[in-house]
C-alpha positions, 0 to 999 in steps of 0.5 A: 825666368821666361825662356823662349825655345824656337824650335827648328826642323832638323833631326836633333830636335827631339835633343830639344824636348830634353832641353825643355824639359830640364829647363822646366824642372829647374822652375823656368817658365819654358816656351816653345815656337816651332817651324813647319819643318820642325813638326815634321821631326818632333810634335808639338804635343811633346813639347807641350806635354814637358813644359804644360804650354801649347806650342806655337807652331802658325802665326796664322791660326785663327784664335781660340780665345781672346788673350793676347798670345792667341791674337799675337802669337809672333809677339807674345810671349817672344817680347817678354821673353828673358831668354831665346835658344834656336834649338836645332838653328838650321842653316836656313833658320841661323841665315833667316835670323842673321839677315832679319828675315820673319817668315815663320812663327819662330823668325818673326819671335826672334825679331821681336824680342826685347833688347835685354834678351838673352839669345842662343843658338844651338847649330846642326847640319851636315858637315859640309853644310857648315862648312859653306862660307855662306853658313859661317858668315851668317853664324859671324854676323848672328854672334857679332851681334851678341847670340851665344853659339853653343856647338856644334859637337863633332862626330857620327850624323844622322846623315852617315857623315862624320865631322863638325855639325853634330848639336850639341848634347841636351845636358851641356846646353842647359848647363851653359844656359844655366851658368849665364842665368847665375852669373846674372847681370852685373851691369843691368839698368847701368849705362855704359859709355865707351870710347873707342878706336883711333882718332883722325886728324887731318892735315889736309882733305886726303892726309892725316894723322893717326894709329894703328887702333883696330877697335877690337878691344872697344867692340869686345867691351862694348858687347860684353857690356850689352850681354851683362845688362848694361845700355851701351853708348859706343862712340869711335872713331873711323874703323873697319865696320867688321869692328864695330859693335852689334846689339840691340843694347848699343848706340854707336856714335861715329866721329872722327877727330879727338874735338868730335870725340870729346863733344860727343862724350860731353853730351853722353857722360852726364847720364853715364853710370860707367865709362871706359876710355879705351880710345887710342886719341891722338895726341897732336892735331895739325894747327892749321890744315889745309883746305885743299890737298898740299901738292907733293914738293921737293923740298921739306916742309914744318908741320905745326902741331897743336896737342889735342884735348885730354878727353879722360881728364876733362871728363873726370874733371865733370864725375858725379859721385856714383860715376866709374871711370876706367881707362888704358895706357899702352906704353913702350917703356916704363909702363907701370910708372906711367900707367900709375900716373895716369891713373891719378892724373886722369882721376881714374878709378882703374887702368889697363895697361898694355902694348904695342903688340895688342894693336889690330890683334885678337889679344894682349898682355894686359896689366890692371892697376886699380885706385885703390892703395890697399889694391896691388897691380894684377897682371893678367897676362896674355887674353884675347880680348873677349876675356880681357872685356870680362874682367875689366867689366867685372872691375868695373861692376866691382867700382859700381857697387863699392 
C-alpha cells in the first residue's frame, strides 16, 4: 500500500513523525512531502529517518539522479499513491487544496493524485481559526468531494487557547486509516449507475410538476460508492448544486424530465455492474405543454396528464446476467405491501422503503426488502443518510458477488 503523507507547517506536525512511522511498521510503504512551513517545526531528516525515504520538501530541486521522482517529484510517487493524509492540514493548506491551488510540493501532490485514491485530512489551527466561516466552508467543500476529515479534538493548544482545533492524537489517526484500508474496497473495478433527485415536467416554459426530492440521498450513495471503489454515473435531475456529488470517481449527468432520465440511463446501463434507482420520477407528464406561458384566468382549466416511462422496469426488462438493481419506494400507507410489489414487478434485486418525512432531511426511517425468499425484511430504522448509503451499498456489493 503506497501512502502519501503531506506534511503541513503547524506545531503538530511533530504528531505526524508518529503517524509515519506506525504506519511503516505495519508494512505500508510511507511517503512524505513537506511545506516550507512545515520544515520550520519538524525536519525532513526525521521523517526520513521512520520511513527510510527522502522527504520531498521543493518541486524545484535540481536532481540528483535521473529517476522519475527526482525530475518529478509533484507527480511521483503522488500519482501512485493509494492513499493521501494532509497531517497537520492548516488552514491555508485545507483552502489551497479545497480551491485546487498547487503552489507548493505537497498542493501540486494533491492535485495529482489518482481517482481511487484514498484522501485525508487531519485539521489543527487555533480555535478561533476554526471557527471562521471561510475555514468551515472550505473543510465542506474538501469533504463534499470525498476527503475523510479526522479531527479536530478539543482542548488545551499550543497556543495558550482551549477549545476545537487540537489534531488529532497519532494513534486514533492511524486506527481510522487502518479500519478503512481493511474494510477494502467492496465496490473497486465496478461501475455504478445511479439515478437521482426529482424529475421536472413541465406544463408550460415557467410551470411545472414535480417533488420535494433533495438529492441528498443519491449524493450520499453516489460518494459512498467512489470511496468504496466503485466508477459512478450519477444522472439527476434539477437539484440544489449543494446536492450533487463531488469526486473524482463520479460523472454527473443532469437531465430534467423522466424521458431525459430514461435515455441518459439507456446509454450508461449496459456498461453498468450496479444500478440504484433512487430517483424520485414523476409519475405524470403534462400531454401537451404550452409553448408559451399560459396567462392567469378566472376560470378552471383540464390539465391532461400522460403517466411518464417506468425508468426501473424498462431497464430490468434489458438486465444482463451479473447486473444488480436495487431501487426505493416512499409510501404513505401500506408501505410493506407496496414496496414487495414493486419489488417483483421492477425485477429488483432489493428495495428501500421509506417516507414522506426523509424528503430534503439528512435522515430517514428506512426499511430494506431484499428478492430473496429465505431473506426477511430488515428494518433499519431511523439513519441519516451517510449511514444508510453504506448499507444499501453493502446489500449491493452482497448481490454482486452472490
Amino acid at each position: 500500500m503506497n501512502i502519501l503523507l503531506g506534511i503541513g507547517g503547524g506545531i503538530s506536525a511533530y504528531k505526524a513523525v508518529q503517524v509515519a512511522s506506525t504506519l511503516y511498521q505495519s508494512g505500508q510503504a510511507v511517503y512524505v512531502a513537506m511545506t516550507k512551513a512545515a520544515q520550520q517545526f519538524v525536519t525532513p531528516l526525521s521523517f526520513a529517518g521512520v520511513t527510510r525515504r527522502r522527504a520531498v520538501t521543493d518541486m524545484f530541486t535540481p536532481p540528483s539522479t535521473d529517476e522519475r521522482e527526482d525530475i518529478y517529484p509533484h507527480l511521483y510517487p503522488a500519482t501512485e499513491a493509494e492513499v493521501f493524509v494532509l497531517v497537520p492540514a492548516t488552514a491555508n493548506l485545507i483552502g489551497k487544496v479545497a480551491h485546487g491551488i498547487g503552489d507548493d510540493v505537497v498542493t501540486t501532490a494533491a492535485l495529482s493524485l489518482p481517482a481511487s485514491c484514498r484522501r485525508y485530512f487531519c485539521p489543527a489551527m487555533n480555535v478561533e481559526m476554526w471557527r471562521q466561516p471561510v475555514v468551515q466552508a472550505n473543510v465542506a467543500l474538501l469533504e463534499s468531494r470525498g476527503w475523510r476529515r479526522i479531527g479536530p479534538d478539543a482542548g488545551h493548544l499550543a497556543c495558550g487557547t482551549t477549545g476545537t482545533g487540537r489534531m488529532s492524537e497519532a494513534a486514533d489517526i492511524v486506527a481510522i486509516i487502518r479500519a478503512d484500508l481493511e474494510a477494502g474496497a467492496p465496490l473497486a473495478g465496478k461501475r455504478v449507475l445511479i439515478l437521482s433527485g426529482p424529475t421536472v415536467e413541465h406544463l408550460d416554459p415557467v410551470r411545472f410538476l414535480s417533488n420535494h426530492s433533495s438529492g441528498k440521498m443519491g449524493k450520499a450513495l453516489a460518494e459512498a460508492a467512489a470511496r468504496s471503489g466503485a466508477s459512478v454515473d450519477f444522472v439527476s435531475g434539477p437539484v440544489a448544486a449543494a446536492n450533487l456529488p463531488s469526486h473524482p470517481g463520479i460523472t454527473v449527468h443532469p437531465v430534467v424530465s423522466a424521458r431525459d432520465m430514461l435515455a441518459q440511463a439507456q446509454s450508461l446501463f449496459p456498461a453498468a455492474d450496479g444500478v440504484l434507482y433512487v430517483a424520485a420520477v414523476a409519475d405524470y407528464q403534462v400531454l401537451t405543454p404550452d409553448a408559451q406561458k399560459r396567462p392567469k384566468t378566472k376560470r378552471p382549466f383540464t390539465l391532461q396528464l400522460d403517466p411518464t416511462p417506468d425508468i426501473a422496469a424498462t431497464l430490468c426488462a434489458a438486465r444482463r446476467p451479473g447486473q444488480a438493481c436495487i431501487g426505493f419506494a416512499l409510501e404513505t400507507e401500506d408501505g410493506l405491501a407496496k414496496a414487495k410489489g414493486k419489488l417483483a414487478r421492477k425485477h429488483l434485486d432489493g428495495i428501500v422503503l421509506n417516507g414522506v418525512d426523509s424528503f430534503g432531511a439528512a435522515d430517514g426511517d428506512f426499511t430494506y426488502v431484499s428478492a430473496r425468499p429465505d431473506v426477511a425484511p430488515a428494518a433499519w430504522g431511523r439513519l441519516d443518510k451517510a449511514e444508510c448509503a453504506r448499507r444499501i451499498l453493502a446489500e449491493l456489493a452482497a448481490v454482486l458477488t452472490a
